[in-house]
C-alpha atoms as one frame of an Amber mdcrd trajectory, in Angstrom:
protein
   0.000   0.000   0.000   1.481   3.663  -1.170   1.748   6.066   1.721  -0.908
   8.254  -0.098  -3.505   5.088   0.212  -2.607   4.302   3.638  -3.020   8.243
   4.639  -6.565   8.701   2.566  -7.986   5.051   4.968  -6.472   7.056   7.853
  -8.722   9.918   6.759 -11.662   7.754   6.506 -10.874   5.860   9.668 -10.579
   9.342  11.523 -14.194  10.507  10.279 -15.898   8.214  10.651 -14.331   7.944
  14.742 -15.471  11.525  14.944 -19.237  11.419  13.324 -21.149  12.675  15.998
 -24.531  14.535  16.697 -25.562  16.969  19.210 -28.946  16.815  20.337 -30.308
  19.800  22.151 -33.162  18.213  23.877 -36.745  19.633  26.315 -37.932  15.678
  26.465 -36.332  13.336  29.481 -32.979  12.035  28.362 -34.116   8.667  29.869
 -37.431   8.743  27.116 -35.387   8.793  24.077 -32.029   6.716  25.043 -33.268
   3.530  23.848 -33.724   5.444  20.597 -30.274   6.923  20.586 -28.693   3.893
  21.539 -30.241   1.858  19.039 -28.965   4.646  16.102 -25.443   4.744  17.759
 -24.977   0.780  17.275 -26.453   0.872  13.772 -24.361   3.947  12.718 -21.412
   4.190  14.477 -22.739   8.049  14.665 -21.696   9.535  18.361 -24.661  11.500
  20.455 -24.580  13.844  22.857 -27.558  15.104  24.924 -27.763  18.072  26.297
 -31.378  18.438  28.321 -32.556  21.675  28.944 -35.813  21.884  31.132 -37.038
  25.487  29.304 -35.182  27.915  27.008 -34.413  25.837  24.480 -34.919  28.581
  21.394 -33.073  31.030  23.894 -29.848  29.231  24.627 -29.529  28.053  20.633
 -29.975  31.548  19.326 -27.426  33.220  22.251 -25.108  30.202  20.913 -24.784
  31.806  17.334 -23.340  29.980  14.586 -21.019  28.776  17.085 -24.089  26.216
  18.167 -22.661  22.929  18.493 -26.660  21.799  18.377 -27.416  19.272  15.046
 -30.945  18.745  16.132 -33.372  20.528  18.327 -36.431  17.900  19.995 -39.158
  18.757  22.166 -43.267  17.672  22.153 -45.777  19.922  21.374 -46.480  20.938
  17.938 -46.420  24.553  19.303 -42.756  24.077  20.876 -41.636  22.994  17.293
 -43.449  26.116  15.616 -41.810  28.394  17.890 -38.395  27.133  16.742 -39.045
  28.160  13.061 -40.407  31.635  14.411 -37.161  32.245  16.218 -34.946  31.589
  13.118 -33.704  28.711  15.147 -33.599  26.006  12.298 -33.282  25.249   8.590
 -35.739  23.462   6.011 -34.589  19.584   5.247 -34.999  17.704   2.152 -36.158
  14.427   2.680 -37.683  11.387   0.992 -37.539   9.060   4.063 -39.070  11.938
   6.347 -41.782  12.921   3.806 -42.533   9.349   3.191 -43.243   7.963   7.110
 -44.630  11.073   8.276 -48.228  11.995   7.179 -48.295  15.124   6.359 -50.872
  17.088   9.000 -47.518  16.072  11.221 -44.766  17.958   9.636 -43.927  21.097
   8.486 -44.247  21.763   4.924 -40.895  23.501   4.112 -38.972  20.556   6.617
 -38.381  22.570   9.257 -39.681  20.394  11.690 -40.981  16.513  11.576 -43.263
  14.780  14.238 -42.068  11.679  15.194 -44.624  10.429  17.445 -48.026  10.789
  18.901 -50.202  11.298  21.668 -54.026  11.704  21.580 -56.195  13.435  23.711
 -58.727  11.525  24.656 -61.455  10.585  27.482 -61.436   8.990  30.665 -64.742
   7.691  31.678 -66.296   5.322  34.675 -66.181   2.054  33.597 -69.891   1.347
  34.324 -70.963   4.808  32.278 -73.232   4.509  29.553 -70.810   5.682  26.510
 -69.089   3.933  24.045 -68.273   6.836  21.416 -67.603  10.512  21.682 -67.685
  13.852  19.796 -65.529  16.690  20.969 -68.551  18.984  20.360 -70.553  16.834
  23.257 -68.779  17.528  25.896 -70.408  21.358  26.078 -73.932  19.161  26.377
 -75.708  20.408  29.793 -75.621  16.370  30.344 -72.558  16.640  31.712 -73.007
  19.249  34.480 -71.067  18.526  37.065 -69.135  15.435  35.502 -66.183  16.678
  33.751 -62.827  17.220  35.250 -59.998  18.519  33.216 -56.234  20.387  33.734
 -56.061  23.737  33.570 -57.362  25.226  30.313 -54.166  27.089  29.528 -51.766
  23.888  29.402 -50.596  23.258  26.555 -52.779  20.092  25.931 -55.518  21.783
  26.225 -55.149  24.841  24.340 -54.075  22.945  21.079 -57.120  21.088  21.540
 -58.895  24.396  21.371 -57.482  25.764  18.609 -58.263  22.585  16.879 -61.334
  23.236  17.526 -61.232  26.843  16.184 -59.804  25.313  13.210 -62.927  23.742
  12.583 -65.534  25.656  13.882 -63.846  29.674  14.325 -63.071  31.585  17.418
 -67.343  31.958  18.049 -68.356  28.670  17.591 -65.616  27.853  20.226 -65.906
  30.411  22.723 -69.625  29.045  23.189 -68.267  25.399  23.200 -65.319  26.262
  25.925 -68.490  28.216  28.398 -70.361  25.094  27.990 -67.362  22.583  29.292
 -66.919  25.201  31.831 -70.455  24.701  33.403 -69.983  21.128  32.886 -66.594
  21.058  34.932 -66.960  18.820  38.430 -64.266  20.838  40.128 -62.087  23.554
  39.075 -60.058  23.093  36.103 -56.407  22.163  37.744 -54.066  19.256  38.091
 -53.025  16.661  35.772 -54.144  14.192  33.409 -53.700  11.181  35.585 -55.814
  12.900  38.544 -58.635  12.755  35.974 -58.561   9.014  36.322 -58.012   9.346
  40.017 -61.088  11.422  41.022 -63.607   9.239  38.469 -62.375   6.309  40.905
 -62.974   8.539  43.546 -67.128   9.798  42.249 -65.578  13.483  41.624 -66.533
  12.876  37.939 -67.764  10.865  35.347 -65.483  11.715  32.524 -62.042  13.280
  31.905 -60.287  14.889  29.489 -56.444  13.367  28.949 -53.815  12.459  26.689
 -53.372   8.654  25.619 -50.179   7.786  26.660 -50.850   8.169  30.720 -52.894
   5.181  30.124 -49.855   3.069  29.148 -48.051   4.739  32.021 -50.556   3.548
  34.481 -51.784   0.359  33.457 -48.235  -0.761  33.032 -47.444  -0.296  36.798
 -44.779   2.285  35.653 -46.446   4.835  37.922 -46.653   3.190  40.665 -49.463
   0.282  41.944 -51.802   3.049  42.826 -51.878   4.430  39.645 -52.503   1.214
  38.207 -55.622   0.921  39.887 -56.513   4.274  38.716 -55.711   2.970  34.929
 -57.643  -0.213  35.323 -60.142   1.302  37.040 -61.776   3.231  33.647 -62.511
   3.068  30.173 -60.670   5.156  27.147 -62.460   6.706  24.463 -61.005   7.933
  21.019 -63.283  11.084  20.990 -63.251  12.455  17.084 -64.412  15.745  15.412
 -67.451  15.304  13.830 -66.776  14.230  10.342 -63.048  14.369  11.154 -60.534
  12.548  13.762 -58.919  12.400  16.736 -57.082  15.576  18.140 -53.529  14.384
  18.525 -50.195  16.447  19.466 -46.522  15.134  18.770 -43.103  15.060  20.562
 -40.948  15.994  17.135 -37.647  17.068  16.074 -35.746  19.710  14.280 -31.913
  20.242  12.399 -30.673  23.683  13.761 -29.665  26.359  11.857 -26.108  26.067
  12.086 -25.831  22.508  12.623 -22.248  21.189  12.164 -23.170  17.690  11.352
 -26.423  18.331   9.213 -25.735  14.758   7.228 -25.379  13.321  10.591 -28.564
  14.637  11.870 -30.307  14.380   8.927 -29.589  10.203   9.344 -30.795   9.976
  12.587 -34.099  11.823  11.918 -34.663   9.065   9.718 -33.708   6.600  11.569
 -36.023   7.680  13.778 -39.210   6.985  11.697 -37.692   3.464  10.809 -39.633
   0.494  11.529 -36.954  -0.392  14.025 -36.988   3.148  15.967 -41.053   3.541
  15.704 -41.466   0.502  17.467 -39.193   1.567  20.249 -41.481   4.825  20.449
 -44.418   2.739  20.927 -42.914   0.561  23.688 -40.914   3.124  25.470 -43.512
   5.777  25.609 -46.663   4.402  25.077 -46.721   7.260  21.823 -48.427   6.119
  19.199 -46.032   5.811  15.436 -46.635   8.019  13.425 -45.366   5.560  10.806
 -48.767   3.897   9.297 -47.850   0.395   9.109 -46.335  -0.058  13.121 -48.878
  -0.900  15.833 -48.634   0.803  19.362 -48.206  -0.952  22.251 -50.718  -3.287
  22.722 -51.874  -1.435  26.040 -53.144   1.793  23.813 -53.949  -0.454  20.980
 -56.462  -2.159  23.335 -58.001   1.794  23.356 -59.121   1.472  19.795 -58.263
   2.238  15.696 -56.977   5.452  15.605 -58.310   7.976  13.338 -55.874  11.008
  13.285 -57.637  14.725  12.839 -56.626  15.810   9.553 -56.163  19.469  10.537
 -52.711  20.448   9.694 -51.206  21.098  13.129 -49.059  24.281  11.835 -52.956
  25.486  11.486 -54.283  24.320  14.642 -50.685  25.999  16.222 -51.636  29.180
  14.777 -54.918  29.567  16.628 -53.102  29.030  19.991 -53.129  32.272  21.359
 -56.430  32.906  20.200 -57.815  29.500  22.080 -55.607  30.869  24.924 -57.565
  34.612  25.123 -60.683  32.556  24.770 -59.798  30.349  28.200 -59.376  33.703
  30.094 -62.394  35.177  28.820 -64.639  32.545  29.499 -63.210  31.911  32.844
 -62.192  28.832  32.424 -59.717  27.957  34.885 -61.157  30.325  37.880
């Protein structure tokens, strides 16, 4: 071998020891490790997490093109809008993305890809009367007094909201939002999983809650008194009339001035492989957003899933709006 061959292997040796990613990350490191550690076997691609509670748009922007961050995660649809606002990432081409990921769940320049689900659906006593559910119903006067639900201004809630304003306009939904309010057992506060708690305990008949507590429940994961809460109701896929299920996404983006863009670019599509999907599904009890991978069978037990087909950077725009529309109706106090 010629000392110019043996030097151009040592060059290709040397990069492929250094490929790396960065991830700049809101979700638990713990959540998404069985992911990463998955790619990093495959590839032979390096990751490092950093996992920053708030301020993620903040801390890449103050970073400059001196970010070392390839890819920017967090859940909420909302989170991931924010990062294109803030000039905070760059548009991807991809066949692989565009291909797994229907397209109410991305962003239609690339800037940002969902890579999992969670729905919001309804918690209800086990020996209610109710089998299927509109959205709409829940403003019925029927429910007086049976509803409990988080605060109206978490997140959750107000993307559900502006869904609804998506389908129905700011009116329409202001009337809807008074009528849950009446409806509401106590006041609008504490989390999902308490919704579950306080139908065990006759507060309410119904909740309002995102899908993937179930799994965390029923799966012990939270604890043997949370699993009785889990067991102890029935799930409902509640749809939009002549439409689907409201569902919101933990997703990804490549930053701006990613150093590794190839790199990152790879492990987004890893991550809507068959392999990494079905890691999503048993990690987090998330439902794929990849068509042909079932979830785990504790939310498939919950039902077929029909996804809304809103486009969620339209349901993200109506935030604020669905968030002036909580204060004005009261809804929390």
């Amino acid at each position: 071998m010629t000392l110019a061959a043996a030097a151009s292997l040592l060059a290709v040796a040397n990069a492929a020891a250094a490929a790396e990613v960065s991830i700049y990350t809101t979700r638990e490191p713990g959540l998404i490790q069985p992911l990463l550690d998955a790619f990093s076997k495959s590839s032979g691609i390096t990751i490092n997490t950093v996992f920053l509670k708030d301020g993620l748009a903040e801390r890449v922007a103050s970073e400059g093109e001196s970010s070392p961050a390839d890819i920017l995660m967090t859940v909420d649809a909302g989170n991931l809008v924010d990062l294109v606002d803030k000039g905070v990432t760059q548009p991807v081409e991809s066949a692989v993305l565009n291909e797994a990921i229907p397209a109410q769940l991305r962003d239609a320049k690339g800037n940002w890809f969902g890579l999992s689900m969670r729905a919001r659906v309804v918690y209800a006593a086990k020996d209610l009367d109710l089998q299927t559910l509109n959205y709409e119903d829940l403003s019925d006067p029927k429910w007086k007094g049976k509803i409990c639900i988080r605060s109206g201004q978490h997140p959750y809630n107000t993307a559900l909201f502006a869904d609804h304003i998506a389908h129905y306009g700011a009116e329409a939904t202001e009337k809807w939002l008074a009528g849950i309010k009446d409806n509401l057992a106590r006041k609008a506060a504490g989390g999902d999983r308490e919704g579950a708690k306080d139908i065990l305990g006759g507060v309410c008949d119904i909740a309002i809650a995102n899908s993937y507590y179930v799994g965390l429940m029923r799966s012990g994961r939270g604890g043997e008194e949370q699993k009785k809460w889990g067991d102890g109701i029935k799930v409902i896929l509640p749809t939009f009339k002549n439409d689907g299920t409201h569902v919101n996404i933990s997703g990804a983006a490549v930053a701006k001035h990613a150093p590794h863009k190839e790199e990152a670019i790879k492990l987004l599509e890893f991550l809507v492989s068959d392999e990494a999907q079905k890691i999503y599904a048993q990690a987090n009890y998330e439902y794929p957003v990849k068509a042909n991978i079932a979830a785990d069978p504790i939310i498939a037990e919950l039902g077929a899933l029909k996804v809304d087909s809103k486009p969620l950077t339209e349901i993200v725009g109506h935030r604020k709006e669905a968030s002036e529309l909580v204060d004005k109706v009261g809804f929390d106090n």
